[in-house]
C-alpha positions, 0 to 999 in steps of 0.5 A, spaced: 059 599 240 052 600 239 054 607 240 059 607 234 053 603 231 048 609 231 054 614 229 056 610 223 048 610 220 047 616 221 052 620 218 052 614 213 044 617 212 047 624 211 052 622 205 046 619 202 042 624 204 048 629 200 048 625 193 041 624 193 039 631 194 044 635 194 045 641 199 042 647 198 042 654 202 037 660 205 041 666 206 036 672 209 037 679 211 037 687 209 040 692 206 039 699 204 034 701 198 035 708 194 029 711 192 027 718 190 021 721 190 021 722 182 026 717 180 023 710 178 027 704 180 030 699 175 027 693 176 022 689 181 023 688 189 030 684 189 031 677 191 037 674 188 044 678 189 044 680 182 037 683 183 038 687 189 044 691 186 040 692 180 035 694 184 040 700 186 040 704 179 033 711 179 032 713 173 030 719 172 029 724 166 036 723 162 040 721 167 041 713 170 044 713 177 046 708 182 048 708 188 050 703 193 051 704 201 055 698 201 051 696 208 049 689 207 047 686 214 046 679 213 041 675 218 041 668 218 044 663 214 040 655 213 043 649 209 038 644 207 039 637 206 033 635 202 028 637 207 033 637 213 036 643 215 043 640 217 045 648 219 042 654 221 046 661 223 042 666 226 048 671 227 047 677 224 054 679 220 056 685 216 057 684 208 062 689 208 069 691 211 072 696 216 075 701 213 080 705 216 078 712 213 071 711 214 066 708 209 065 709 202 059 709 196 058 707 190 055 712 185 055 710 178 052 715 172 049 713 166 047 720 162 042 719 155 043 726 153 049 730 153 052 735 156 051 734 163 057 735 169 060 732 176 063 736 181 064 731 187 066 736 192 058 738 193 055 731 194 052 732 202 050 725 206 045 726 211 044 721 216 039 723 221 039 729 220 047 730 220 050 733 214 057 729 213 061 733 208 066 727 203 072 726 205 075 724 198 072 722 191 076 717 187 074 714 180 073 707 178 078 707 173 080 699 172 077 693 167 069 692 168 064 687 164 060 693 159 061 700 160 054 701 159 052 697 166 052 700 173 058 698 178 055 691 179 059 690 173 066 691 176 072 685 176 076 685 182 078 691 184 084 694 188 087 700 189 091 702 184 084 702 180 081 707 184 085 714 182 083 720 186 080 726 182 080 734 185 073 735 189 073 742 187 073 740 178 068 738 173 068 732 169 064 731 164 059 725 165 059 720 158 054 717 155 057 710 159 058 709 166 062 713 170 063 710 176 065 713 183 067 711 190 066 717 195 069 717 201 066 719 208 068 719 214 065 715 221 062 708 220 057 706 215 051 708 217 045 702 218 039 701 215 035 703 220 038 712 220 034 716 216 040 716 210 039 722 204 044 723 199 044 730 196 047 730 189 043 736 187 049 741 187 054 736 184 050 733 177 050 738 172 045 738 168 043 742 162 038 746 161 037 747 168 034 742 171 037 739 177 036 730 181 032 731 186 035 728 194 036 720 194 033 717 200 034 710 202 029 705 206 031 698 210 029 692 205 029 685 206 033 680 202 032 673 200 038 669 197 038 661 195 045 658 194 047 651 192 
């Protein structure tokens, strides 16, 4: 009987608790941040969600590129109670999902001159020294919030948004963002490889002036959630 006592006051405490406080949430881990030696990242060191993708677009002369690995790892997940932490995970979990054919990556292209090209077909991803060629190029062709931001700004998508374009064809790149999956066979690589994305050969810019090689470096996130 004084079990049941005990029991019923504590998880009374916890539904006070919840009211009076309200529960709030820590999620941490990493991911892949791109960066280029010329390029200027778009914003600070990301913290929220928001932030981390907006973290992803360079700037380079005349050109805004974002790319995302897509290789979110989280780390630990902690919910609070006021100042009681009432769960923790330390299991790392990927924020990503297994795809049959292999894995994709996010490339958006934001000119602000005109007359630049892209040919999908000589994009190269290095990943530890290993030159892994694109499988396949499909354009994001489905409904997004401003075609003047990068691929964070997508809706839900499916397949059915996602057209496939010819490797070897140049399409013209438009003064709004042009989005990209590109498809590469294997598994995705980790934030720990030494991952380059070479789109040197695949952008065309004129005049002849070329983007140099993206690189990528591991960077811890820190995310509140209520």
């Amino acid at each position: 009987m004084k079990e049941k006592m005990i029991a019923c006051a504590m998880s009374g405490l916890w539904v006070a608790l919840f009211f009076i406080g309200g529960c709030a949430g820590l999620k941490r881990g990493y991911f892949s941040l791109p960066y280029a030696v010329t390029g200027t990242p778009a914003t600070a060191p990301p913290d929220t969600e928001w932030e981390r993708n907006a973290a992803k677009t360079l700037r380079f002369q005349g050109l805004d590129v974002y790319v995302s690995l897509n290789n979110e790892i989280q780390t630990s997940d902690t919910q609070w109670l006021v100042l009681i932490p009432a769960y923790i995970d330390l299991k790392k979990k990927a924020l990503y999902g297994e795809k049959p054919m292999g894995f994709h990556i996010w490339l958006a292209l934001h000119p602000q001159i005109g007359g630049m090209s892209f040919e999908p077909g000589k994009i190269r991803l290095i990943v530890d020294g290993v030159t892994r060629p694109a499988l396949e190029t499909r354009q994001y062709k489905g409904p997004v919030v401003s075609h003047n931001v990068p691929c964070y700004s997508i809706l839900d998508y499916n397949n059915e948004d996602l057209r496939q374009v010819e490797e070897k064809k140049i399409y013209p790149v438009t003064k709004k963002y042009s989005h990209f999956a590109v498809y590469f066979e294997g598994r995705i690589p980790s934030a720990d490889q030494d991952i380059r994305l070479d789109i040197s050969e695949a952008i065309l810019v004129p005049g002849g002036g070329s983007i140099p090689v993206i690189r990528f470096k591991k960077s811890g996130y820190t995310s509140g959630y209520s």
